[in-house]
N, C-alpha and C positions, 0 to 999 in steps of 0.2 A: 504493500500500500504506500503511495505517493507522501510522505511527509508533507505537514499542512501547512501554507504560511502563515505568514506573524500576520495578525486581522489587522494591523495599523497599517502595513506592507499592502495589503489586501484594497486598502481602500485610500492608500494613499497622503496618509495623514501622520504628524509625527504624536509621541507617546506623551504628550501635553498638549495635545486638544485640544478644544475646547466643543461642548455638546453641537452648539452650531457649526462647528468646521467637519465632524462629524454626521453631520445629519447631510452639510451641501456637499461633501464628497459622493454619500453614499446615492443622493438623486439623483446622481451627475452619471454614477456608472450603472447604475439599477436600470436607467434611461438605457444606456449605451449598451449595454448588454442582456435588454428585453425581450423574452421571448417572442413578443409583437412585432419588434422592430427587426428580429433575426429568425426569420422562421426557420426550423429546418438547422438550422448551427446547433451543434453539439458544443463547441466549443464555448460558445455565447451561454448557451444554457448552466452551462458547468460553474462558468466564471458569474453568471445571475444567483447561482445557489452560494458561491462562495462570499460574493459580495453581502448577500442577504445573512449569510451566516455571522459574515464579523461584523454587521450591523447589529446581529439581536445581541451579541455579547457587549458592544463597545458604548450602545444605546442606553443601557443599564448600568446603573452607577455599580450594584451590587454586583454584579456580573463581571463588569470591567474590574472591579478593586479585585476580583479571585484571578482573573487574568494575569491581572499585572504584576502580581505574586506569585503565581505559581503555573504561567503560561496556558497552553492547552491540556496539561493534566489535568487543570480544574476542572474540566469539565468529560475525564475519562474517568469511568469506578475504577477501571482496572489501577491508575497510575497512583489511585492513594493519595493525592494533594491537601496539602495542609497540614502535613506531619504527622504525626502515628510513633509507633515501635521504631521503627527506622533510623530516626533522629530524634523521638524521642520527642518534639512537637513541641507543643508549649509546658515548661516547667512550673506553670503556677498552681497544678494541679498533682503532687505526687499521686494523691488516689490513682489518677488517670494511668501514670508511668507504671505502677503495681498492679495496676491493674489490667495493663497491656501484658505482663509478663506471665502474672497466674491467671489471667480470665474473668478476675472476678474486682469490687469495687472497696477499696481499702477508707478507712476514718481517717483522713488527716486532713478533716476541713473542708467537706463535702468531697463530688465529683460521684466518681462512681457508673457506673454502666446503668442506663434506661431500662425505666421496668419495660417489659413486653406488654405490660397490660394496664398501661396508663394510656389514659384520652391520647390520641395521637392524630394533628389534624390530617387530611387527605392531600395527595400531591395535584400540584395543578398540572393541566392538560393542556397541548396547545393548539390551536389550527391555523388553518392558510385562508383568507380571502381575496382574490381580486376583483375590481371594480373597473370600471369605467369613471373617464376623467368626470363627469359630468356627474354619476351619481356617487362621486367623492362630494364635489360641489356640493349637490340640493337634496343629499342623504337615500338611503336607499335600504332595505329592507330582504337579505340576504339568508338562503339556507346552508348551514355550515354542518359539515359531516366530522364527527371527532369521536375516537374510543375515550371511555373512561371504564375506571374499576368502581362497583358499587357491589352494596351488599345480596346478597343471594337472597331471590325473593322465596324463594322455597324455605328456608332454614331460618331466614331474616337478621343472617348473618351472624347466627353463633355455630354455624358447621353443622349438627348433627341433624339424622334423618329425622322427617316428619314424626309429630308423636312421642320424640325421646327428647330430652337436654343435655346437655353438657354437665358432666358431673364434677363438684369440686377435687380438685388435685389432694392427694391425702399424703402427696412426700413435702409438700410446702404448705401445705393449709390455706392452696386458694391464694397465697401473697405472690405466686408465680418467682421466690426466689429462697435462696438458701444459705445459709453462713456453713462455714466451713472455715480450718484453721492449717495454716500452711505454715512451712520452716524454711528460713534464708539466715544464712550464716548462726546459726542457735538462737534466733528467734524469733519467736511465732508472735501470726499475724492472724486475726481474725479477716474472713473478708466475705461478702455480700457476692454471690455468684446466681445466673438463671437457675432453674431447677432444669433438670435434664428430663423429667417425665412429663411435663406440660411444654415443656419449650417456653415457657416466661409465662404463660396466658393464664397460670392458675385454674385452667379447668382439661379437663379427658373428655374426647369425644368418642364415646367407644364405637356407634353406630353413625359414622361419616353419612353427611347429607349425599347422595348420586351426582345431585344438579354441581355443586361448588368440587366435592370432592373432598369434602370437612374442610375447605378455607375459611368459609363463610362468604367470599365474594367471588364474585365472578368480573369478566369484561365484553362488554357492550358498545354495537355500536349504536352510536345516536343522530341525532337531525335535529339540529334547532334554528329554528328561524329568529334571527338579528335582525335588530336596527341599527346602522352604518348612520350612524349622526350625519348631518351638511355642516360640510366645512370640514372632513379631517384632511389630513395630508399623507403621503404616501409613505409608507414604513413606521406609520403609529399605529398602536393597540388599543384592544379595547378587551376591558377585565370583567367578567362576568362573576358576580360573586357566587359561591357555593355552588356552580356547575361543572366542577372538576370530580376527582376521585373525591367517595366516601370515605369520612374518617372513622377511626376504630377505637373499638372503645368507646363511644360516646363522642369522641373528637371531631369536630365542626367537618364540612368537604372544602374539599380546593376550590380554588379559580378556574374561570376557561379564560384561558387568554389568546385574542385574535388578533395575528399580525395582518394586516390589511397591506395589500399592495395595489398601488393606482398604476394603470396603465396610460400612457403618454397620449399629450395631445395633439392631432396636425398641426394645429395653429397656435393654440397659445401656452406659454412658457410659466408656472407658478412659482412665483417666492413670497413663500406669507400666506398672505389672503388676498393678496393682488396677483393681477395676470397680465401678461405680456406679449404683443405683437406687434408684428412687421406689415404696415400696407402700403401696397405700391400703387402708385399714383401718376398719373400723365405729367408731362412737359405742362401742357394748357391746363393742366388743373390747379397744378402750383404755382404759375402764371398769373390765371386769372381768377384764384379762387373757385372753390366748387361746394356742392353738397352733394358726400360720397355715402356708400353703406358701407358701416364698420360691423364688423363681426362681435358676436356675442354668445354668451352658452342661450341666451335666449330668441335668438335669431339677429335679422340684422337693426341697428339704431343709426337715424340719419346724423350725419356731420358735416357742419360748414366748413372747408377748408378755407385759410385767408389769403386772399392774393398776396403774391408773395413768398409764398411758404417753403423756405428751403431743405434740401434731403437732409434728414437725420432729426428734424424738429419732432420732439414728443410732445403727446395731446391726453387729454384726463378724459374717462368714461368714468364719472363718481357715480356710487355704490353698485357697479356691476360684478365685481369682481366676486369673491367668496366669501359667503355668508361665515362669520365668526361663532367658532363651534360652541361657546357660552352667552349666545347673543345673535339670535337669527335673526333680528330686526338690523343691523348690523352689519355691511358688506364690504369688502377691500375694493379695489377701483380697475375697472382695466386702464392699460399704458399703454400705447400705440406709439409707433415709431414710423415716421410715415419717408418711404425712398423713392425715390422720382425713376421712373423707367423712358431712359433713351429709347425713342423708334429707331428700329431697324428693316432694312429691306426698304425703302422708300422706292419711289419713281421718281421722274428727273420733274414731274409737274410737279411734286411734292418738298422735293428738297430744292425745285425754285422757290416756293414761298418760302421756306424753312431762311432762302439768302435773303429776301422780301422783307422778310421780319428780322434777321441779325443786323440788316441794311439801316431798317426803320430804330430800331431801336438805338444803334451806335454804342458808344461807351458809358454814356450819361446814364443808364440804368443797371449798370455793372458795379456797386457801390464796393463789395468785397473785392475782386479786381481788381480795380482802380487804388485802392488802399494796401494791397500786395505791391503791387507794381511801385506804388510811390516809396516804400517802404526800400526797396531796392535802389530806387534812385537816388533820395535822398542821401543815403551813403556814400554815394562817389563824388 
């Protein structure tokens, strides 16, 4: 398997960031190596997952701070990140260190190994949405398909078949744990270990439910239909509470957390909650002024262009832009940039008027020109 790169390397950014240079790197390639815009590239695809990847790690404070600590092992089981037996981890916990060595949870000041049969919340699940530029905009209403683990409806998640229960553990008394007394160099240590015949849970299932297989849970797939708020942006989430895995023991469920990706737009370019385009405009329209149709996610809105209007000059559409996702009433602006397109291909009757009119007008309406030029001369 391909060693992974460094996720900063990934998207281009150095390892002091900041959440915005992060967020514009990752638009920037997510765009560029869109499945939309690359149909059919394997290669574009590959480099979409990976971009996407070192976004949901880099995106997350909590996420990035295990990165940055401890690389990509943070986020392998196999690689153990964060210290352990090995080195020994964090010292502020002897229990922890003795308890790495005999298995079991020592008195010096807490610490100690998790009961197995305390509340334990559920882990969150996550899914993939994509959208359309427009119902990123004006919100949208999306079915999302995601496994999670819940409790066995047959058993109701204490394991054993229909009709029976789960009988208290009689080598622990139900505490799901056991003291035991060990020796290291001549002296003994009391210590707090699982029970070996419940496995921590304080109870024997002697007749296993069929449906779970005595886990008491099973995994499911599901379907829920989401509301896609108006106004998110591309590579933000949305936290469903308590739609993850069920917790055990009494312990609350997880989150469903949905990474949404917006798919690009022909025409206009998002930063914020404003939008961005390019319209191109006649010789005679910049000339002599006009009223054009400018593009909109709501079709088009008329504009007076002013005579005169030189290439490059930006113009406001206020409140067209994207409705502000805590404040629908609330909208960013589109920004047009309007470029003047030279004809090409003329006929000789056409580009006689075209000499007609440089004729007619002379120098005296060349006000930028003339200010170049003098700017040169003046010098000599």
């Amino acid at each position: 398997m391909a060693e992974k790169r460094d996720y900063y390397e990934v998207l281009g950014v150095s390892k002091d960031a900041d959440d915005a240079a992060i967020k514009k790197a990752y638009r920037a390639l997510a765009k560029k190596y869109h499945p939309d815009m690359n149909p059919g590239d394997k290669d574009a695809e590959a480099n979409f997952k990976e971009v996407n990847e070192a976004y949901d790690v880099l995106s997350d404070p909590d996420k990035r701070a295990k990165y940055d600590q401890y690389g990509h092992a943070a986020f392998d089981p196999a690689a153990g990140a964060g210290g352990g037996y090995g080195g020994f981890g964090d010292f502020s916990d002897f229990g922890d260190i003795f308890g790495n060595i005999f298995g079991g949870g020592f008195g010096f000041g807490g610490g100690g190994s998790r009961r197995a049969n305390a509340p334990t919340r559920g882990e969150d699940v996550t899914a993939r949405v994509s959208i359309t530029f427009e119902e990123a905009v004006f919100g949208v209403k999306k079915e999302v398909n995601f496994s999670k683990i819940q409790k066995c409806p047959d058993c109701g998640g204490n394991g054993a078949a229909k009709g029976t229960q789960p009988e208290t553990c009689k080598t622990c008394g139900g505490s799901g744990q056991k003291r035991v007394t060990q020796r290291l160099g001549g002296m003994a240590f009391q210590s707090t270990t699982t029970c070996d015949a419940c496995r921590g849970t304080g109870k024997i299932v002697k007749n296993p439910c069929q449906n779970c297989r005595g886990t008491g849970y099973i995994k499911i797939n599901k379907k829920l239909a989401v509301n896609i708020p108006a106004g998110i942006d591309d590579g933000e989430r949305i936290a469903l509470r308590a739609q993850g895995c069920d917790g055990r023991n009494g312990g609350p469920a997880g989150d469903l957390i949905i990474y949404v990706t917006v798919r690009p737009h022909p025409i206009f370019e998002r930063d914020g909650y404003n939008l961005y385009c390019e319209v191109p405009i006649t010789v005679a329209e910049a000339t002599l002024g006009a009223e054009i149709d400018i593009p909109t996610l709501e079709g088009t809105q008329k504009f007076t262009i002013p005579e005169g209007t030189q290439p490059g000059t930006s113009f406001t559409l206020r409140q067209k832009g994207v409705p502000y996702i805590n404040n629908s009433s609330r909208r960013g602006d589109i920004i047009f940039t309007v470029s003047i397109e030279i004809p090409k291909g003329l006929n000789e009757k056409q580009k006689e008027k075209m000499r007609d009119f440089a004729d007619a007008c002379g120098e005296s309406n060349y006000a930028k020109k003339n200010k170049f030029f003098k700017r040169i001369f003046d010098k000599k």
